[in-house]
C-alpha positions in Angstrom: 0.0 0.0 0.0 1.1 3.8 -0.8 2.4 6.5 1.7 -1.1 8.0 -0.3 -3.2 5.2 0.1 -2.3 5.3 3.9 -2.8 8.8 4.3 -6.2 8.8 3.1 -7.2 5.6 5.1 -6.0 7.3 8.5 -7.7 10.4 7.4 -11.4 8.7 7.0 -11.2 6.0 9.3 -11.8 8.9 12.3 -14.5 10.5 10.1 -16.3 7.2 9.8 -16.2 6.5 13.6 -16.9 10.0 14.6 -20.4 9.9 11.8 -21.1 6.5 13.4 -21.0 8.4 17.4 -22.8 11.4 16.3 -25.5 9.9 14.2 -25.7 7.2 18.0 -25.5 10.4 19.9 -28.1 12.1 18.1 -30.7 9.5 18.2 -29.9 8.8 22.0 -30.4 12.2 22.7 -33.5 12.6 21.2 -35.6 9.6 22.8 -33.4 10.7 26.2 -35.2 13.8 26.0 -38.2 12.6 24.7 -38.3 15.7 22.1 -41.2 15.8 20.5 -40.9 14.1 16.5 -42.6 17.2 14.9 -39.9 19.5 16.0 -36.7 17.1 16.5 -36.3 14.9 13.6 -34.1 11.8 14.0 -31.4 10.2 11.5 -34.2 8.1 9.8 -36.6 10.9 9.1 -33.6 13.3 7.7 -33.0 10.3 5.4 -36.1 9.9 4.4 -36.6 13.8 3.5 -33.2 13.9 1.7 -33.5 10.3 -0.2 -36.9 8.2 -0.2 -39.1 10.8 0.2 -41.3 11.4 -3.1 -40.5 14.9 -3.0 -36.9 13.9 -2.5 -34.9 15.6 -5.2 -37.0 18.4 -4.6 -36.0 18.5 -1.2 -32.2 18.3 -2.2 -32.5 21.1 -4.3 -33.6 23.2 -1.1 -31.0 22.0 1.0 -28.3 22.4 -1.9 -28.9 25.7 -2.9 -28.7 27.7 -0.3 -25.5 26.0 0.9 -23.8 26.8 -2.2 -24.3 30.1 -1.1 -23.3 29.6 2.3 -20.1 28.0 1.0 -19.4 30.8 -1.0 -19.4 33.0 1.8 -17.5 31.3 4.2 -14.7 30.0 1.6 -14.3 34.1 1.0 -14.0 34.7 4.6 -11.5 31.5 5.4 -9.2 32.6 2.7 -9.7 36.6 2.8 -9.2 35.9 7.1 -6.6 33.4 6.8 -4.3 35.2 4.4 -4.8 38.8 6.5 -3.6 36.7 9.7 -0.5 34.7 7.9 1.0 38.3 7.0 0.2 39.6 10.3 2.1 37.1 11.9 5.2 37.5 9.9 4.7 41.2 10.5 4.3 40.3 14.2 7.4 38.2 14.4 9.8 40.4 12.5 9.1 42.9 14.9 8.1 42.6 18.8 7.6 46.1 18.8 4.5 46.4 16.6 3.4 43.1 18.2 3.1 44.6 21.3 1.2 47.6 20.3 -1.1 45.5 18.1 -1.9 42.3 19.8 -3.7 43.4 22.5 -6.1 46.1 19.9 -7.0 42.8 18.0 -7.7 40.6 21.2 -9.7 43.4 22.3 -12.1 43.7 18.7 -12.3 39.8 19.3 -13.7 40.3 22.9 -16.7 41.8 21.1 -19.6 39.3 20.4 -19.9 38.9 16.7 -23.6 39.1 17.4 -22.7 42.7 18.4 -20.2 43.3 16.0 -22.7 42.6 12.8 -24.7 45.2 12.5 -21.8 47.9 12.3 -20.2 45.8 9.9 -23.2 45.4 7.5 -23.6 49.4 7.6 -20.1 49.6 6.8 -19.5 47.0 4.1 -23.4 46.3 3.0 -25.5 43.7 3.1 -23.7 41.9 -0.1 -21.0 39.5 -0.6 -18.6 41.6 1.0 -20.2 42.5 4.3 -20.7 38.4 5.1 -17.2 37.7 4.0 -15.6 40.5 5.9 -17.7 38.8 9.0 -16.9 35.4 8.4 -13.2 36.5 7.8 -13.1 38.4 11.5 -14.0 34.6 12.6 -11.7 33.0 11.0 -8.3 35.4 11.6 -7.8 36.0 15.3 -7.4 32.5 16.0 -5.4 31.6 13.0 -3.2 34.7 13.9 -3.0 33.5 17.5 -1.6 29.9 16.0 0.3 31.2 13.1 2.2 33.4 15.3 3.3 30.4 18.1 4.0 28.3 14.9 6.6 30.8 13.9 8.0 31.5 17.3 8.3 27.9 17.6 11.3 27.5 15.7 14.4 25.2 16.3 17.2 28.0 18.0 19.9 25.8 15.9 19.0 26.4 12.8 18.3 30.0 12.6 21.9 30.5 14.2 23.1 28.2 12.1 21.6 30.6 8.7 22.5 33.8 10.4 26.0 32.5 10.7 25.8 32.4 7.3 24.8 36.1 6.6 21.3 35.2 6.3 19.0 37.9 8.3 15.9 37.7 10.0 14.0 37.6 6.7 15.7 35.0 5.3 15.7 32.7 8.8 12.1 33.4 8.4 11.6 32.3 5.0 14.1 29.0 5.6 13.4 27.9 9.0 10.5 29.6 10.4 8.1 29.1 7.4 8.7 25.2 7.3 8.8 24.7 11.0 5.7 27.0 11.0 3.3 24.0 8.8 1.5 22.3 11.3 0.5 25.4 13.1 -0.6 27.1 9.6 -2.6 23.6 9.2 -4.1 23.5 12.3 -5.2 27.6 11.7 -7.0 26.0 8.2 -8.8 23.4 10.0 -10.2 25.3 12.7 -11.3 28.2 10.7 -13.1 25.8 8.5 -16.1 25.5 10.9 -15.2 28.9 12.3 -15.8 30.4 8.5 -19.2 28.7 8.3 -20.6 30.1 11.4 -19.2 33.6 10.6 -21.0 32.8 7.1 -24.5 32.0 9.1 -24.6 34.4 11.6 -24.0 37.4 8.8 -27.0 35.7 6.6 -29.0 35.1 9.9 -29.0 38.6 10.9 -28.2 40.3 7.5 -28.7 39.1 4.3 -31.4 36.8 4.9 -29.9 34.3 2.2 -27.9 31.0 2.3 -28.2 28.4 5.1 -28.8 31.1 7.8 -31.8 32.7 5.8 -32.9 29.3 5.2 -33.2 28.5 8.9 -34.6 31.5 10.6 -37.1 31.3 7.3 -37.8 27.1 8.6 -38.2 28.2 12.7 -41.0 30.6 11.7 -42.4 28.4 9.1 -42.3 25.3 11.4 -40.2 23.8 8.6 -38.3 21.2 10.7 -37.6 19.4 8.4 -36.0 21.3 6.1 -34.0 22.9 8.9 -33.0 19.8 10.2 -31.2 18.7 6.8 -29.9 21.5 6.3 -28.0 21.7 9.6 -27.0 18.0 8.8 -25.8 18.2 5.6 -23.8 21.9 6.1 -22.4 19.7 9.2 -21.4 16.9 7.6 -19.7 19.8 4.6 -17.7 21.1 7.3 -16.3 17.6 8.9 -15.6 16.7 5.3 -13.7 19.6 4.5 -12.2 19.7 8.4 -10.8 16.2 7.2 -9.7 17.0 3.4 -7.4 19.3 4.9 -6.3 16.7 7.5 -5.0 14.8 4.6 -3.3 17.4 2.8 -1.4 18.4 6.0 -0.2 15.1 5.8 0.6 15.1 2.5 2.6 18.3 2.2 4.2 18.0 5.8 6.0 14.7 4.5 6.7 16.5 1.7 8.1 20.1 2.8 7.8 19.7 6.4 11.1 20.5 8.9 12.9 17.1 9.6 
């Protein structure tokens, strides 16, 4: 078997026990709780909505259109958030000085409940494209900056002496040593702003825009649409483990490849 072919199976082998948990977890809460079936539907009846259903392709066609949108949002605000926090950091580590006078303005705009944040933001930057992406991108960069920055501190003290010995600077021990030793921490930033992303994406289309999954929902809680709701929630979750476990595999991939030794 490949280094590849090994990859992937470690990579979906935890995906397929963690669906296996939640979809147990799910139905035990449910009947623990005794919710009642109009309002809580359980794995069978999402299946059935999605799949057997005679209205079922119809019903996919709801689900799926909206979180295309969704999607759209969020993968503007992961990579609009995530690149905006990767030059932050370098900033941030080539000088201690600007970190210091910086760091503690951003922790303080993260203190802020996005709930509270929203509404100024959608004044600012509309109730378009941009105004959901700029939210979902304030998700997704605090954190990553927060990780990006200990990935880059977290270098080996050898080898940056050993390229400053050789005339290299702080620029250049960056781009050799700090970059490379820096991976898994830029990895880990990626995964955890995937499902940071999304929610950024929902809450701005919950309280904004009134489109994509967020519209969807608040638009299923006032309709008594349950069902509807409750696929979509399912399926934008199962998008997000999914892509949370795609980019499991390609840190593995590229860390065997380019990773520090």
């Amino acid at each position: 078997m490949s280094g590849v072919s090994r990859a992937v199976l470690r990579a979906l082998a935890p995906l397929l026990v963690s669906a296996v948990v939640a979809v147990a977890a799910w139905e035990a809460f449910l009947r623990a709780f005794d919710v009642n079936p109009l309002v809580g539907k359980d794995p069978a009846a999402v299946w059935a909505y999605l799949f057997t259903d005679a209205d079922a392709a119809a019903n996919r066609t709801d689900v799926l259109e909206p979180l295309l949108v969704t999607l759209k949002d969020a993968s503007l605000g992961f990579g609009g958030g995530l690149v905006v926090a990767l030059l932050v950091a370098v900033v941030f580590v080539l000088s201690r000085s600007v970190e210091q006078a910086f760091l503690p303005v951003a922790m303080l705009l993260r203190s802020v409940p996005l709930v509270a944040m929203t509404p100024l933001i959608t004044l600012v930057f509309g109730r378009g494209l941009a105004g959901v992406s700029v939210i979902a991108g304030i998700v997704v960069f605090f954190p990553a900056l927060v990780t990006v920055v200990f990935g880059l501190r977290s270098v080996n003290p050898q080898a940056r002496d050993l390229v400053e010995a050789y005339g290299g600077g702080r620029a250049t021990a960056l781009r050799k040593v700090a970059l490379p030793a820096a991976l898994p921490s830029l990895f880990a930033a990626m995964r955890i702003s995937v499902p940071g992303a999304l929610i950024g994406a929902l809450v701005a289309e919950w309280l904004a825009t009134g489109k994509g999954v967020g519209g969807e929902i608040l638009r299923d809680i006032g309709a008594f649409g349950y069902d509807h709701l409750w696929a979509s929630i399912i399926v934008l979750t199962a998008v997000s483990v999914l892509l949370y476990t795609v980019l499991g595999l390609i840190e593995q991939l590229v860390l065997a490849r380019f990773g520090e030794a």
